[in-house]
C-alpha positions in Angstrom: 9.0 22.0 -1.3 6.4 19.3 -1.5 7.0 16.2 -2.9 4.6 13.3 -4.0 4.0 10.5 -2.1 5.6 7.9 -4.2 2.6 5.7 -6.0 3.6 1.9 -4.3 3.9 3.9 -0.8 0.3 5.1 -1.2 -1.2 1.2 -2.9 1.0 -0.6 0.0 -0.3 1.8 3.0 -3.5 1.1 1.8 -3.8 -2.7 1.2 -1.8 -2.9 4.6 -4.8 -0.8 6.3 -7.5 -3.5 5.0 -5.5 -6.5 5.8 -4.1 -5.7 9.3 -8.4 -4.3 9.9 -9.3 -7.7 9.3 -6.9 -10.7 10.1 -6.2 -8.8 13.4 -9.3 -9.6 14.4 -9.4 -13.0 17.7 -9.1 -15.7 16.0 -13.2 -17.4 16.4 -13.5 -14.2 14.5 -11.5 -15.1 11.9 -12.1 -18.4 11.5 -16.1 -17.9 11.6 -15.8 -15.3 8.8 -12.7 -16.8 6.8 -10.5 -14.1 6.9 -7.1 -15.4 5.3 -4.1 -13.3 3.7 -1.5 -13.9 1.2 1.9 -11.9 0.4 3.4 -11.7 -3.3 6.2 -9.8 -3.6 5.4 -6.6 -2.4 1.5 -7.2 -2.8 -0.6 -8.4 -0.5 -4.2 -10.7 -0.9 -7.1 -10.5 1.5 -10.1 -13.0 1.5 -13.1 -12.4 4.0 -15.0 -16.0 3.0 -18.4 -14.6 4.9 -18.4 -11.2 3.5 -21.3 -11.6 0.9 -20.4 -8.4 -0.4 -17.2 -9.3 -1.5 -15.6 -5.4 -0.6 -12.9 -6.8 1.6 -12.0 -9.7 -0.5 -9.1 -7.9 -2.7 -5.6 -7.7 -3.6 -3.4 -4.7 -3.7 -0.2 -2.8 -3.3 2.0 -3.3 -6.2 4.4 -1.3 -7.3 7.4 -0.6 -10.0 9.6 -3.3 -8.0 7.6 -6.3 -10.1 5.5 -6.5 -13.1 1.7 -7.6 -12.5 2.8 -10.4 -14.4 0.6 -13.9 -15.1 2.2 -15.8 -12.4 1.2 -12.8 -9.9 -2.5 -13.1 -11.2 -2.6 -16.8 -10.7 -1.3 -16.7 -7.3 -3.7 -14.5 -6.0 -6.2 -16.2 -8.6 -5.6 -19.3 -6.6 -5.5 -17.9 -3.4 -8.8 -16.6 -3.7 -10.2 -20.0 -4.9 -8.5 -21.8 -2.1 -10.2 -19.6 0.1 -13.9 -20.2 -1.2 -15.2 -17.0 -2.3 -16.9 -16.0 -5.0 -15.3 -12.6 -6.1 -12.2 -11.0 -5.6 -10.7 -8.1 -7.2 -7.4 -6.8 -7.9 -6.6 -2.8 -7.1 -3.6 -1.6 -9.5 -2.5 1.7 -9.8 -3.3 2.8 -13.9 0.5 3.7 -14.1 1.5 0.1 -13.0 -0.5 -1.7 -15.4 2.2 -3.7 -17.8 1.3 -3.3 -21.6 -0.3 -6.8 -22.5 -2.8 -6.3 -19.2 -5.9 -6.6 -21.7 -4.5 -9.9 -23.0 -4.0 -10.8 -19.3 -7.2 -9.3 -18.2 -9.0 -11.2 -20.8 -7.1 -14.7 -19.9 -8.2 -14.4 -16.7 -12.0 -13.4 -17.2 -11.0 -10.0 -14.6 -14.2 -7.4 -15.1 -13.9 -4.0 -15.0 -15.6 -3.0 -12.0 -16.2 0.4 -10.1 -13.4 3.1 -10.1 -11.8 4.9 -6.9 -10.1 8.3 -6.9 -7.2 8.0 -5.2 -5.7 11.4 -3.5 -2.7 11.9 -1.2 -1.5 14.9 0.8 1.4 16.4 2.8 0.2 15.0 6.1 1.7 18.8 7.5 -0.7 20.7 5.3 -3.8 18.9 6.0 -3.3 19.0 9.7 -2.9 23.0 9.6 -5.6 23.5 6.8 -8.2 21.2 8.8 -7.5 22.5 12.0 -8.2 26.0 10.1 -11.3 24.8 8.6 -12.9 22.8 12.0 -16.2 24.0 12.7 -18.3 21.6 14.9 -21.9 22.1 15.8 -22.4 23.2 19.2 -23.2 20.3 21.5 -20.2 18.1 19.1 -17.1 16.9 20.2 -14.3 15.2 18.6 -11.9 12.7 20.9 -10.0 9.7 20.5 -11.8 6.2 20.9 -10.9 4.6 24.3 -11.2 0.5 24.4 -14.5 0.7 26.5 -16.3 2.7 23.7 -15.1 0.2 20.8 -18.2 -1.6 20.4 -20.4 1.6 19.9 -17.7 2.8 17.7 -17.6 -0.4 15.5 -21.6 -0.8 14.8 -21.7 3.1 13.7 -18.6 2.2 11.2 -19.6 -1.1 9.8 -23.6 -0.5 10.2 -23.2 2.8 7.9 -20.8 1.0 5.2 -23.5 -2.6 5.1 -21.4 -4.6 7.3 -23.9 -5.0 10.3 -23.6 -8.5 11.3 -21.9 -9.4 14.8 -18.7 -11.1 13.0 -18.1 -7.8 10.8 -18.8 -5.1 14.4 -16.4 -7.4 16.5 -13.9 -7.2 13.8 -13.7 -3.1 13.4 -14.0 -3.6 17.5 -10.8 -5.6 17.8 -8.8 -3.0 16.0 -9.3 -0.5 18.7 -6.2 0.4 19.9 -3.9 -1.3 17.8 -0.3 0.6 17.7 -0.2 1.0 13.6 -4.0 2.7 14.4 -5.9 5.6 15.9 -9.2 5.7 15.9 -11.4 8.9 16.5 -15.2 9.7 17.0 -17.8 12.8 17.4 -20.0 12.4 20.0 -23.2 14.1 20.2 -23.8 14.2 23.8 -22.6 10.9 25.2 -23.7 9.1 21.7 -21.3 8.7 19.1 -22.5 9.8 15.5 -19.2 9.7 13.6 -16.3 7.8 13.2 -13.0 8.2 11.2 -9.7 5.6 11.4 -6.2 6.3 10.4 -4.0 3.3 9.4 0.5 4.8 10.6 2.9 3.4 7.8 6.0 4.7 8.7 5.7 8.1 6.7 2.6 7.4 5.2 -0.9 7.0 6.5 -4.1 5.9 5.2 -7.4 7.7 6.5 -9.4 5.0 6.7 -13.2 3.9 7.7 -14.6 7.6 7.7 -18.5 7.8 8.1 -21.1 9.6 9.9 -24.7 8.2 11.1 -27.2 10.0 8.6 -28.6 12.5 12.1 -24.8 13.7 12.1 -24.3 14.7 8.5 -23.7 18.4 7.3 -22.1 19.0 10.6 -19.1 19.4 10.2 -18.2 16.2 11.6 -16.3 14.4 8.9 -14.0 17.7 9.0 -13.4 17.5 12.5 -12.2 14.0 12.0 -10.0 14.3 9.0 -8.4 17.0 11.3 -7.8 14.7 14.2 -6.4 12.2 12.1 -4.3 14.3 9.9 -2.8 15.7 13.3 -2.1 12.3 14.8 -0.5 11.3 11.4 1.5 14.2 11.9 2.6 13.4 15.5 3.2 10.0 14.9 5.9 11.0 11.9 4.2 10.4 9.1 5.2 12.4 6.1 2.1 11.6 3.7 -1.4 11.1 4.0 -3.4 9.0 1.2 -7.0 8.2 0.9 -9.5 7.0 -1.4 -13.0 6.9 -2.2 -15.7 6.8 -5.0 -14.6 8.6 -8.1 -17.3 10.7 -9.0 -19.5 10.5 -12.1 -21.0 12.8 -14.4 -23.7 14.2 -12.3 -22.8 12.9 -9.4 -21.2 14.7 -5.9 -18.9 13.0 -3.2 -18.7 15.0 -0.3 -16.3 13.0 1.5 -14.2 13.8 -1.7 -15.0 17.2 -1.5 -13.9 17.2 2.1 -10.4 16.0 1.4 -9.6 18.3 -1.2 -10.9 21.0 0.6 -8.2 20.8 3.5 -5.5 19.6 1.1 -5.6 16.8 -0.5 -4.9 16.2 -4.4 -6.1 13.7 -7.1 -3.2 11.3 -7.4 -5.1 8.9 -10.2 -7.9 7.0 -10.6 -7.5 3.4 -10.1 -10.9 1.1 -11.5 -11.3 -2.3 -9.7 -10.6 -5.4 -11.7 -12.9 -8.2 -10.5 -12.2 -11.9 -10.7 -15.3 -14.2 -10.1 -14.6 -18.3 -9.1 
Protein backbone atom coordinates (compact mmCIF):
# COMPACT_ATOMS: atom_id res chain seq x y z
CA UNK A 1 0.00 0.00 0.00
CA UNK A 2 1.50 3.35 -0.77
CA UNK A 3 1.88 5.80 1.65
CA UNK A 4 2.64 9.70 1.28
CA UNK A 5 5.80 11.05 1.73
CA UNK A 6 5.27 12.98 4.82
CA UNK A 7 5.16 16.94 3.84
CA UNK A 8 8.54 18.23 6.25
CA UNK A 9 10.36 15.00 4.64
CA UNK A 10 9.73 16.32 1.20
CA UNK A 11 10.45 20.62 2.18
CA UNK A 12 13.73 19.25 4.25
CA UNK A 13 15.06 16.85 1.27
CA UNK A 14 14.72 19.61 -0.79
CA UNK A 15 16.26 22.70 1.04
CA UNK A 16 19.07 20.14 2.06
CA UNK A 17 19.63 19.49 -1.88
CA UNK A 18 20.18 23.41 -2.58
CA UNK A 19 22.29 23.99 0.49
CA UNK A 20 24.71 21.00 0.44
CA UNK A 21 24.82 22.01 -3.98
CA UNK A 22 26.20 25.19 -2.90
CA UNK A 23 28.27 25.60 0.37
CA UNK A 24 29.97 22.30 -0.66
CA UNK A 25 31.51 24.01 -3.17
CA UNK A 26 36.11 24.87 -2.24
CA UNK A 27 36.04 27.38 -0.29
CA UNK A 28 37.65 30.56 -3.01
CA UNK A 29 34.33 29.44 -4.36
CA UNK A 30 32.46 30.23 -1.64
CA UNK A 31 33.92 33.07 -0.44
CA UNK A 32 34.08 34.73 -4.05
CA UNK A 33 30.28 34.17 -4.47
CA UNK A 34 29.19 34.51 -0.63
CA UNK A 35 27.61 31.46 -0.19
CA UNK A 36 26.65 31.23 3.64
CA UNK A 37 24.00 28.98 5.53
CA UNK A 38 21.92 29.20 8.55
CA UNK A 39 19.95 26.36 10.50
CA UNK A 40 16.60 27.23 12.55
CA UNK A 41 15.02 24.54 13.99
CA UNK A 42 14.48 22.22 11.54
CA UNK A 43 14.80 24.85 8.58
CA UNK A 44 17.49 25.70 6.95
CA UNK A 45 18.73 29.52 5.14
CA UNK A 46 20.94 29.75 2.04
CA UNK A 47 22.43 33.06 0.80
CA UNK A 48 24.54 33.08 -2.59
CA UNK A 49 25.70 37.11 -2.18
CA UNK A 50 26.86 36.99 -6.09
CA UNK A 51 23.95 35.34 -7.53
CA UNK A 52 22.14 38.48 -9.13
CA UNK A 53 19.31 36.36 -9.72
CA UNK A 54 18.57 35.75 -6.33
CA UNK A 55 17.13 31.85 -7.14
CA UNK A 56 19.52 30.22 -4.63
CA UNK A 57 19.17 32.82 -1.98
CA UNK A 58 16.10 31.04 0.04
CA UNK A 59 14.96 29.43 3.05
CA UNK A 60 13.11 26.28 3.49
CA UNK A 61 12.15 23.03 5.09
CA UNK A 62 9.81 23.64 7.87
CA UNK A 63 7.60 21.42 9.10
CA UNK A 64 4.72 20.65 11.90
CA UNK A 65 7.58 20.36 14.62
CA UNK A 66 7.61 24.58 14.95
CA UNK A 67 5.39 27.23 13.97
CA UNK A 68 6.77 29.72 11.19
CA UNK A 69 6.50 32.01 13.90
CA UNK A 70 7.97 35.98 13.95
CA UNK A 71 11.14 35.08 15.60
CA UNK A 72 11.74 32.36 12.72
CA UNK A 73 11.10 35.18 10.09
CA UNK A 74 13.54 37.55 11.75
CA UNK A 75 16.21 35.19 12.01
CA UNK A 76 16.35 34.30 8.65
CA UNK A 77 15.31 38.08 7.92
CA UNK A 78 18.54 38.96 9.50
CA UNK A 79 20.53 36.28 8.21
CA UNK A 80 19.85 37.39 4.88
CA UNK A 81 20.73 41.07 5.69
CA UNK A 82 23.98 40.03 7.31
CA UNK A 83 24.79 38.36 4.32
CA UNK A 84 24.30 41.34 1.80
CA UNK A 85 21.77 40.41 -0.58
CA UNK A 86 19.15 41.90 -1.95
CA UNK A 87 16.28 39.30 -2.04
CA UNK A 88 15.55 36.21 -0.34
CA UNK A 89 12.62 34.24 -0.17
CA UNK A 90 11.01 31.91 2.10
CA UNK A 91 9.52 28.33 0.64
CA UNK A 92 6.65 27.06 3.03
CA UNK A 93 4.52 24.28 2.37
CA UNK A 94 0.55 25.99 2.09
CA UNK A 95 -0.43 23.41 4.90
CA UNK A 96 2.34 24.81 7.33
CA UNK A 97 1.39 28.25 7.06
CA UNK A 98 0.19 29.44 10.85
CA UNK A 99 -3.14 31.46 10.76
CA UNK A 100 -1.89 35.12 11.35
CA UNK A 101 0.77 34.56 8.23
CA UNK A 102 -0.87 37.66 6.38
CA UNK A 103 -0.37 39.83 9.50
CA UNK A 104 3.20 38.34 9.56
CA UNK A 105 3.66 38.50 5.84
CA UNK A 106 2.53 41.98 5.88
CA UNK A 107 5.00 43.00 9.04
CA UNK A 108 7.70 41.83 7.19
CA UNK A 109 7.06 43.41 3.58
CA UNK A 110 7.30 39.26 2.16
CA UNK A 111 5.80 39.50 -1.67
CA UNK A 112 4.07 36.88 -3.10
CA UNK A 113 6.25 35.67 -5.67
CA UNK A 114 6.12 32.69 -8.35
CA UNK A 115 4.41 29.34 -7.37
CA UNK A 116 6.08 25.68 -7.66
CA UNK A 117 4.13 22.41 -7.88
CA UNK A 118 5.43 20.23 -5.67
CA UNK A 119 5.02 16.33 -6.53
CA UNK A 120 6.35 13.21 -4.76
CA UNK A 121 6.41 9.48 -5.68
CA UNK A 122 7.10 5.96 -4.43
CA UNK A 123 10.68 5.96 -5.49
CA UNK A 124 9.72 1.91 -6.45
CA UNK A 125 7.12 2.89 -8.91
CA UNK A 126 8.93 5.46 -10.79
CA UNK A 127 11.90 3.33 -11.21
CA UNK A 128 9.71 0.45 -12.88
CA UNK A 129 7.31 2.90 -14.80
CA UNK A 130 10.46 4.97 -16.24
CA UNK A 131 12.45 2.12 -17.05
CA UNK A 132 8.99 0.97 -18.91
CA UNK A 133 8.59 4.20 -20.59
CA UNK A 134 12.72 4.76 -21.68
CA UNK A 135 12.95 5.41 -25.16
CA UNK A 136 16.24 7.09 -26.26
CA UNK A 137 17.04 8.31 -29.68
CA UNK A 138 19.35 6.21 -31.44
CA UNK A 139 22.94 7.50 -31.19
CA UNK A 140 21.79 8.61 -27.09
CA UNK A 141 23.10 7.19 -24.13
CA UNK A 142 22.40 7.64 -20.58
CA UNK A 143 25.45 6.93 -17.86
CA UNK A 144 26.57 8.17 -14.68
CA UNK A 145 28.82 11.33 -14.52
CA UNK A 146 32.55 10.32 -13.77
CA UNK A 147 34.76 13.24 -12.02
CA UNK A 148 36.73 13.90 -15.34
CA UNK A 149 33.53 14.82 -17.15
CA UNK A 150 32.20 17.31 -14.28
CA UNK A 151 33.09 20.36 -15.90
CA UNK A 152 31.15 19.64 -19.24
CA UNK A 153 28.50 18.43 -17.06
CA UNK A 154 28.28 21.59 -14.90
CA UNK A 155 28.22 24.46 -17.92
CA UNK A 156 25.27 22.36 -19.68
CA UNK A 157 23.39 22.52 -16.08
CA UNK A 158 24.04 25.93 -14.94
CA UNK A 159 24.37 27.47 -18.67
CA UNK A 160 20.61 26.11 -19.50
CA UNK A 161 19.09 27.42 -15.98
CA UNK A 162 21.18 31.35 -16.48
CA UNK A 163 23.89 30.57 -14.20
CA UNK A 164 26.84 30.69 -16.69
CA UNK A 165 29.54 32.50 -14.98
CA UNK A 166 32.82 30.48 -13.94
CA UNK A 167 31.87 30.82 -9.91
CA UNK A 168 28.23 29.26 -10.58
CA UNK A 169 29.97 26.08 -13.35
CA UNK A 170 32.77 25.32 -10.61
CA UNK A 171 30.10 25.09 -8.03
CA UNK A 172 27.62 22.47 -9.82
CA UNK A 173 31.40 20.92 -10.76
CA UNK A 174 32.35 20.44 -7.14
CA UNK A 175 29.29 18.48 -6.35
CA UNK A 176 30.29 15.69 -8.63
CA UNK A 177 30.62 12.88 -6.75
CA UNK A 178 29.55 13.75 -3.51
CA UNK A 179 28.16 10.62 -1.41
CA UNK A 180 24.45 12.20 -0.61
CA UNK A 181 24.53 12.69 -4.77
CA UNK A 182 24.45 10.98 -8.18
CA UNK A 183 24.67 12.77 -11.01
CA UNK A 184 23.70 11.35 -14.57
CA UNK A 185 23.98 12.69 -18.25
CA UNK A 186 22.94 11.74 -22.04
CA UNK A 187 25.50 11.92 -24.25
CA UNK A 188 25.07 12.37 -27.86
CA UNK A 189 28.11 10.87 -29.21
CA UNK A 190 30.99 11.82 -26.85
CA UNK A 191 29.03 15.38 -26.09
CA UNK A 192 26.90 15.62 -23.33
CA UNK A 193 23.31 17.21 -24.10
CA UNK A 194 21.47 16.49 -20.80
CA UNK A 195 21.87 16.41 -17.41
CA UNK A 196 19.74 15.25 -14.34
CA UNK A 197 21.01 15.22 -10.40
CA UNK A 198 19.44 13.32 -7.54
CA UNK A 199 20.01 14.70 -3.98
CA UNK A 200 19.84 10.72 -1.20
CA UNK A 201 18.01 11.75 2.13
CA UNK A 202 17.80 8.71 3.91
CA UNK A 203 14.37 7.46 2.43
CA UNK A 204 13.74 10.39 0.46
CA UNK A 205 15.40 11.89 -2.53
CA UNK A 206 15.11 14.97 -4.36
CA UNK A 207 15.53 14.97 -8.34
CA UNK A 208 17.27 17.77 -8.67
CA UNK A 209 19.00 20.08 -11.59
CA UNK A 210 17.26 18.31 -14.63
CA UNK A 211 17.81 20.06 -18.01
CA UNK A 212 18.57 19.36 -21.57
CA UNK A 213 20.67 21.65 -24.16
CA UNK A 214 17.76 22.97 -26.62
CA UNK A 215 19.57 20.30 -29.73
CA UNK A 216 18.54 17.40 -27.16
CA UNK A 217 14.93 18.24 -26.42
CA UNK A 218 11.96 15.99 -27.49
CA UNK A 219 14.30 13.07 -27.20
CA UNK A 220 13.52 11.33 -24.77
CA UNK A 221 16.31 12.41 -22.75
CA UNK A 222 14.78 14.00 -19.66
CA UNK A 223 12.99 10.36 -19.37
CA UNK A 224 15.95 8.56 -19.61
CA UNK A 225 17.23 10.52 -16.77
CA UNK A 226 14.38 10.57 -14.34
CA UNK A 227 14.76 6.77 -14.87
CA UNK A 228 18.37 6.58 -13.91
CA UNK A 229 17.81 8.54 -11.00
CA UNK A 230 14.66 7.07 -9.82
CA UNK A 231 16.67 3.70 -9.99
CA UNK A 232 19.71 4.84 -8.02
CA UNK A 233 17.20 6.32 -5.44
CA UNK A 234 15.90 3.03 -5.28
CA UNK A 235 19.31 1.20 -4.79
CA UNK A 236 20.54 3.55 -2.45
CA UNK A 237 17.20 2.86 -0.06
CA UNK A 238 15.29 5.59 -0.54
CA UNK A 239 11.67 5.12 -0.02
CA UNK A 240 10.30 8.47 -1.65
CA UNK A 241 11.11 10.52 -4.44
CA UNK A 242 10.05 14.45 -4.44
CA UNK A 243 10.48 17.10 -7.02
CA UNK A 244 9.40 20.42 -7.99
CA UNK A 245 9.13 22.70 -10.63
CA UNK A 246 6.98 25.57 -12.25
CA UNK A 247 3.33 25.25 -11.55
CA UNK A 248 1.69 25.74 -14.66
CA UNK A 249 -0.61 28.56 -15.67
CA UNK A 250 -3.61 28.87 -17.59
CA UNK A 251 -2.38 28.25 -20.98
CA UNK A 252 0.68 27.30 -20.31
CA UNK A 253 2.60 23.56 -20.62
CA UNK A 254 5.50 22.22 -18.43
CA UNK A 255 6.93 19.25 -19.94
CA UNK A 256 9.24 18.46 -17.32
CA UNK A 257 5.98 18.30 -15.27
CA UNK A 258 4.44 16.31 -17.60
CA UNK A 259 7.39 13.99 -17.57
CA UNK A 260 7.08 13.24 -13.82
CA UNK A 261 3.62 12.53 -13.76
CA UNK A 262 3.83 10.47 -16.57
CA UNK A 263 6.11 7.77 -14.84
CA UNK A 264 4.48 8.29 -11.42
CA UNK A 265 4.66 11.10 -9.75
CA UNK A 266 1.66 12.97 -8.02
CA UNK A 267 0.71 16.64 -7.13
CA UNK A 268 1.55 16.88 -3.54
CA UNK A 269 0.58 20.94 -3.21
CA UNK A 270 1.54 23.93 -4.57
CA UNK A 271 3.77 26.02 -2.55
CA UNK A 272 4.04 30.04 -3.93
CA UNK A 273 7.39 31.74 -2.97
CA UNK A 274 7.37 34.46 -0.41
CA UNK A 275 10.04 37.07 -1.21
CA UNK A 276 11.79 39.34 1.25
CA UNK A 277 13.70 42.31 -0.31
CA UNK A 278 16.63 44.30 2.05
Amino acid sequence: MMSTVPVGLAEQTEIRAYVDFMTGAPVPVRESLGINSLTVGPASALAVREDASGFFTRAGGFDARENVTEDVVDQVSDFYRRQGVSQGAFMIAPSLLPPDWASTAAKWKLTEGGRHAKLWCEADLAAKSAGALLALDPGLSVGLVEPHQAHEWATVMMTTFGFGTPGMIDTAASCVGRPNWRQYAVWEGERIIAVGSVFLNGRCADMFGGATLPEGRGRGAQSALLAARARAARAAGCRWLVAETGAERPGSHNTSLHNMIRIGFEPLYERATWLWHA
